[in-house]
N, C-alpha and C positions, 0 to 999 in steps of 0.2 A: 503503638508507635508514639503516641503522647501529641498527637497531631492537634490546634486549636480549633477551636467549634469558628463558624461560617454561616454566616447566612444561607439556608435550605434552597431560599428562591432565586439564587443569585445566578447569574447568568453567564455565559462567557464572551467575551470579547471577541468578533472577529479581528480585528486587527491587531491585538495583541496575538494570537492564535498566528495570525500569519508574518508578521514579524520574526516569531520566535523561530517556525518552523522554516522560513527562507532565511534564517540571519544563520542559523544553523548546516541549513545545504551551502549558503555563500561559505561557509567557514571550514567546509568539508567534501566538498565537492568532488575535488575531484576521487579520494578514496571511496566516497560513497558510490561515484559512478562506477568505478570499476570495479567494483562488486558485482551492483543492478546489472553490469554489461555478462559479468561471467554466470549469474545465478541467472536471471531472466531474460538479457538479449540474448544469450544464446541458445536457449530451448526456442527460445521466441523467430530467431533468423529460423533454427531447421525446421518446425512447423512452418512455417511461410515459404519455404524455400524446395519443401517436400511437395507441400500442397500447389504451390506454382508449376513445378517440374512436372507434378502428376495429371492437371490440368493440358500442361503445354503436350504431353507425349501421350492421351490418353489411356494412362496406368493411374487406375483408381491409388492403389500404394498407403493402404489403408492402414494397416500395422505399424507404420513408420512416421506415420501421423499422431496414430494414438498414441506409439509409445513416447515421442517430444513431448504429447500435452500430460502424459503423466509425469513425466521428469518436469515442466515446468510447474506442475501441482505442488511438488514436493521444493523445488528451487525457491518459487514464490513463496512460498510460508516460510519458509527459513529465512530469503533476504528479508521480510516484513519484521520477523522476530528480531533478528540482526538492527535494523536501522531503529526499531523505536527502543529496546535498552540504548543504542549508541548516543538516538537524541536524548533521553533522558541524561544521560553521564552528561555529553555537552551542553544541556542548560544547567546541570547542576555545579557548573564550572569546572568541571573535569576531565581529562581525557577521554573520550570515545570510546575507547579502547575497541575496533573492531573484533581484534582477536580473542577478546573476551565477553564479548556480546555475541560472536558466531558460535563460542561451546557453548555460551548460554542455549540459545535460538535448537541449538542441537539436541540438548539433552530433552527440550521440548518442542522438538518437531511431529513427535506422532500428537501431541495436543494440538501444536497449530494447524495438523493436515485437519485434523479431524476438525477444529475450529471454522475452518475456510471451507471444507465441504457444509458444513452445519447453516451455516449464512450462505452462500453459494442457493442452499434448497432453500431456506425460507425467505429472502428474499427475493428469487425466484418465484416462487408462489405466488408474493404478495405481485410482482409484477404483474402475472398472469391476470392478475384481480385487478384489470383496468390500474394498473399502471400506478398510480397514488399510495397504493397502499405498500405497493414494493419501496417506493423511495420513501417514505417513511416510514418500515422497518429498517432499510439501511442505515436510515440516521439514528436512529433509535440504537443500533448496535456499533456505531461505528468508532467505538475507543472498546474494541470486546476483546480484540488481539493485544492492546496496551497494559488491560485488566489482566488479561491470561499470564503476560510477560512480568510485569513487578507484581502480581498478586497470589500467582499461583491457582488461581481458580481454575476449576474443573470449566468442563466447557459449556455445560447449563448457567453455573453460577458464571463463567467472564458474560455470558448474555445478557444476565440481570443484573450484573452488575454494571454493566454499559448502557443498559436501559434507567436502571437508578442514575446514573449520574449525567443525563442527558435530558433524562425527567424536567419537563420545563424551558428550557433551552432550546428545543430542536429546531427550531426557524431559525436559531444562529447556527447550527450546528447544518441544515439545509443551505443558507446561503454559504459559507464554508464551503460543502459538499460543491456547491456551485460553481461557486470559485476554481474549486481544483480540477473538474470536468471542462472548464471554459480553458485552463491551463493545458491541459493534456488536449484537447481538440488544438490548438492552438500548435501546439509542439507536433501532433499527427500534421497538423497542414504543412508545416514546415518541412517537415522530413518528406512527405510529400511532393512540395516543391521541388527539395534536392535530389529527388528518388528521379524525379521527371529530367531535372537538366544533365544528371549522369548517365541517364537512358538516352536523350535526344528529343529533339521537337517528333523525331519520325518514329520514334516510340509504337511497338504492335500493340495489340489491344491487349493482349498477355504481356507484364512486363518482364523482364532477364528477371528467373527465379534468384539467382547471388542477387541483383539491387534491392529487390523486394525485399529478399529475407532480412539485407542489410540495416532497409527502414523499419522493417517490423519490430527489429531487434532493438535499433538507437531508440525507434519510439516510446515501445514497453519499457524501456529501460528511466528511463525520464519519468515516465508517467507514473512507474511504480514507486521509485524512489518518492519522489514529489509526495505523494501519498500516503506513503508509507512515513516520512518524517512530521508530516502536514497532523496527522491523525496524533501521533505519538505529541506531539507538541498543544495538541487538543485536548488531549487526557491527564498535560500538566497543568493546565488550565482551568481546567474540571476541578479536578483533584484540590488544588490551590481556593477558588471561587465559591467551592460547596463545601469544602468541609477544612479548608484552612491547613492543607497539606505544604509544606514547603519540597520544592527539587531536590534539596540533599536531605530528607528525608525520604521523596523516593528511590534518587537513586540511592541510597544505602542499604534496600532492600533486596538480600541475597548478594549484596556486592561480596 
């Protein structure tokens, strides 16, 4: 790609980092949400809305559960794919173009399933391992879906190479991570809030399966995007910091 050499040790910027990635959702918002709403709040309301009903009427309704959280398996990695080519086009000062970042995100969706189960288990693991060690392989990996999307790496290699390019970094790459957990808690209380004054003060201790599912839906929906552009805008930052990549040099790859 003829990209310029970078300083190895070079770090990334959280505030450039988050700049990029909220000046981006400010610039796009609203088409990005309604995506996040159709790909992710909506698996996300009938898991919530299933499992509240089943709760409320004592029908476990177990098959109708599972099969939401496999549809949002599949929803989820595809909007993920979706939003980081989109933010890569819009820093590279270009159209977004969703509808050409959703046949991208498509033709490589059985890599991202299989991507997001692959993290899904090994940071899992590391959780189980008192806790530390999970969240730092998260950071460790967390531009692997970015790698996968403009690099085409296999799903061993987008690991290492999210790991390579994180190398050194990860306590910004952690506070980051931080950042965007305090954002999405933040967004869950909210929706929260509005879940409770739609219900009533006199709210049952189960609340109306539709409001739940409502919140469940508006919440993931926010939280993923956020994340999902937050991460992508992390990986141009990388890219840029360590090895002297410029944006329309990324985005030109496979455009």
């Amino acid at each position: 790609m003829g990209v310029a050499s970078a300083p190895p040790d070079a770090k990334a910027d959280v505030g450039s980092v988050l700049g990029r990635g909220f000046g981006t959702l400010g610039a796009n918002f609203l088409p990005f949400l309604a995506i996040s709403l159709v790909l992710v709040g909506g698996p996300a309301f009938a898991t919530q809305y299933w499992v509240s009903s089943s709760i409320e009427l004592a029908d476990p309704g177990f098959s109708r559960v599972w099969g939401s959280l496999l549809i949002s398996l599949v929803t989820s990695a595809l909007l993920q794919g979706m939003l980081v080519r989109s933010t890569i086009l819009h820093l590279s000062g270009r159209d977004p173009a969703p509808g050409a970042s959703a046949l991208l995100a498509l033709r490589l969706l059985p890599a991202l399933i299989g991507l997001s189960l692959l993290l899904a288990l090994v940071v899992g693991i590391g959780l189980v391992l008192l806790i530390v060690p999970g969240v730092m392989i998260y950071c460790a990996t967390a531009v692997a879906v970015p790698a996968l999307i403009e690099e085409r790496c296999g799903l061993y290699e987008s690991v290492e190479r999210s790991r390579a390019l994180t190398r050194g970094t990860r306590w910004q790459v952690f506070g980051l991570v931080a950042i965007c957990w305090i954002v999405a808690a933040v967004i869950q209380g909210m929706v929260g809030l509005f879940r409770t004054a739609l219900s009533g003060l006199a709210e049952p201790v189960m609340p109306d399966p539709a409001i739940a599912g409502i919140a469940e839906g508006v919440s993931a929906s926010l939280s993923t995007m956020i994340i999902a552009v937050v991460t992508a805008a992390l990986y141009v930052e990388l890219r840029e910091v360590r090895e002297g990549a410029t944006v329309n040099e990324l985005a030109d790859v496979f455009a």
